[in-house]
N, C-alpha and C positions, 0 to 999 in steps of 0.2 A: 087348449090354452085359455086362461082368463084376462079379462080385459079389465084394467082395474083405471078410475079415473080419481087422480087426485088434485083437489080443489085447494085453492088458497094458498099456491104458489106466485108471491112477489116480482114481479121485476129483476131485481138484485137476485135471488136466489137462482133464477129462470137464467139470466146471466151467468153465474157464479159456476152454477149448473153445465152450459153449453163451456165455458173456458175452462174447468177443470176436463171435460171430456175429451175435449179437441185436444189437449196436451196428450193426453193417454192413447189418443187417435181412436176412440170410441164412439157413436153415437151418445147422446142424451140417453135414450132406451136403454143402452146396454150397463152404461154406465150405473143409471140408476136403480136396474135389474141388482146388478153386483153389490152394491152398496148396502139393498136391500137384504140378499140375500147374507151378507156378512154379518150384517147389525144382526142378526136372528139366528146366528150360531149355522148357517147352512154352508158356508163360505171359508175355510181356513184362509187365515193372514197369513202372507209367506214370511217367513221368518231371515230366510238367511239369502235374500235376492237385496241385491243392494242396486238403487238408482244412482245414475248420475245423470249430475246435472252441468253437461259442460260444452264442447264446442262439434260435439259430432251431427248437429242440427246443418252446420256447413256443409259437412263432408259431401265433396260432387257439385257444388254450386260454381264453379268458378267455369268462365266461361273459358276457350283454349286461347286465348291472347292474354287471359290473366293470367293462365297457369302460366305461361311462356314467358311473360314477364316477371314473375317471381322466381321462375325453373334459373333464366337467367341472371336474375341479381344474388340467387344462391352460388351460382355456380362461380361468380364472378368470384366471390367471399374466399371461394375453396382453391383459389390459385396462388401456389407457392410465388415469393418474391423473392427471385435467386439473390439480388444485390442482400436483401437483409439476414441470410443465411450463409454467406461467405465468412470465412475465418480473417480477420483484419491482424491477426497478430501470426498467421502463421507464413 
């Protein structure tokens, strides 16, 4: 394997670099590996993988007294109220 060293990388980029990676859950390395290899035809772009970008970042974070507390005010929601389902004209 070759060890390739590139010079005259910024700040900003070096940054830019490490926060797009960490999104992808990649090192620096691998990320730039990839990049590279794509920019030079060695790499297919996947065509038909669609990202989102949306709130499964949470999923599993909630501590068991938060789940408890929201399990609760859902379930409150979900309770019939006999008096407003009574027939007033029958």
């Amino acid at each position: 394997m070759k060890t390739i060293t590139v010079r005259g990388v910024d700040l900003d980029l070096a940054k830019k670099l490490k926060q797009v990676a960490s999104k992808e859950a990649k090192s620096v390395n691998q990320f730039v590996l990839e990049m590279l290899r794509q920019s030079v035809g060695m790499k297919k772009q996947k065509k038909f993988t669609r990202i989102y970008n949306d709130l499964d970042h949470l999923f599993g974070t909630w501590a068991d007294a938060e789940f408890k507390a929201m399990n609760d005010k859902i379930m409150d929601e979900k309770k019939i109220d006999e008096e407003l389902w009574k027939c007033k004209t029958c």
